[in-house]
Legacy VTK file of the C-alpha trace (Angstrom):
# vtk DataFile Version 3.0
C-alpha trace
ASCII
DATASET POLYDATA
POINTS 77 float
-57.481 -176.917 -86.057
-54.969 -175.426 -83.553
-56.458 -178.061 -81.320
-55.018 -181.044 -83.550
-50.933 -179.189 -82.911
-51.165 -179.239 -79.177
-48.728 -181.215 -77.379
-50.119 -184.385 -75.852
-49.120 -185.099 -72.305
-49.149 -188.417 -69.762
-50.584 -187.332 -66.433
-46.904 -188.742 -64.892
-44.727 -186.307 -67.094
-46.682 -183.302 -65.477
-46.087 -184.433 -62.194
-42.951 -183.283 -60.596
-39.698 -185.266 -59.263
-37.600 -185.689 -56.485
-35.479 -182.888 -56.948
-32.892 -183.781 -53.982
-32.539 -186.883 -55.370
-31.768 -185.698 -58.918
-28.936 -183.678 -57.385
-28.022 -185.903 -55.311
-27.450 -188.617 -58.327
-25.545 -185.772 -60.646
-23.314 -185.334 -57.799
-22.712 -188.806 -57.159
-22.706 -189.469 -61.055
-19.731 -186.873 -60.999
-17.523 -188.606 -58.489
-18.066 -192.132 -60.421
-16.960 -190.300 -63.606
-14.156 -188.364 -61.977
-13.070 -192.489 -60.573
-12.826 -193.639 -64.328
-9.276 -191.510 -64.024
-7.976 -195.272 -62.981
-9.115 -196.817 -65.689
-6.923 -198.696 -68.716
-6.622 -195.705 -70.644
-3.265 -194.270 -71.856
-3.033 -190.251 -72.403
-4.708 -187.726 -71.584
-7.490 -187.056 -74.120
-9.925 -189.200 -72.025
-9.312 -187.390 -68.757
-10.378 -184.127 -70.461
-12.740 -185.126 -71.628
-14.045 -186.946 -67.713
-13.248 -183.876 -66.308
-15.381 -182.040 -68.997
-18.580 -184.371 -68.182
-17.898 -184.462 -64.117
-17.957 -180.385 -63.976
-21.203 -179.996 -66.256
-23.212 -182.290 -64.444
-21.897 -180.093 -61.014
-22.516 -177.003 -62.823
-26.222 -178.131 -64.009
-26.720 -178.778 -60.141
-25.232 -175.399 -59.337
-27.254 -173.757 -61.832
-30.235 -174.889 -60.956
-30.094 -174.088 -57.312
-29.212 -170.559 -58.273
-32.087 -170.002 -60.618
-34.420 -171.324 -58.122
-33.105 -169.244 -54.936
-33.171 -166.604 -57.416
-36.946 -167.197 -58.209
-36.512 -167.745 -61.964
-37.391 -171.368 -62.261
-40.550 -172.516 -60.695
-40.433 -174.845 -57.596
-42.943 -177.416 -58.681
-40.738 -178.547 -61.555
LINES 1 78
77 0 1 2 3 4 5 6 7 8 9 10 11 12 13 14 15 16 17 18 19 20 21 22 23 24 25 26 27 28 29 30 31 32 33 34 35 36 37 38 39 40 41 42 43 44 45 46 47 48 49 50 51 52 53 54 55 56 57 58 59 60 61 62 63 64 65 66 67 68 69 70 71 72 73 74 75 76
């Protein structure tokens, strides 16, 4: 019965990804939010709010290369 509530995984979700190139797309994904500053938008509401999306995805990358120096995140994920 326990059997029948086990999560059911496709052999490509266990395998791992690029991680460089997952940081290296945040990063870049950061820089193309941060040039949406010169868009057609009037105040200031929307710039917050880039700002707010550009400096979690830099923070996720951050974080993540702390927790793995740091040895509390495995490598192979």
């Amino acid at each position: 019965m326990a059997a029948d509530q086990e999560p059911v995984y496709a052999p490509d979700q266990l395998k791992p990804g690029n991680r460089k190139r997952a940081r290296r797309a945040a990063l870049i994904s950061a820089v193309v939010i941060l040039l949406f500053f010169w868009g057609n938008h009037e105040g200031n509401t929307e710039n917050v709010w880039l700002i707010i999306f550009a400096l979690g995805l830099v923070a996720a990358v951050i974080v993540d290369a702390v927790l793995r120096r740091n040895g509390l995140k495995p490598e192979d994920q």
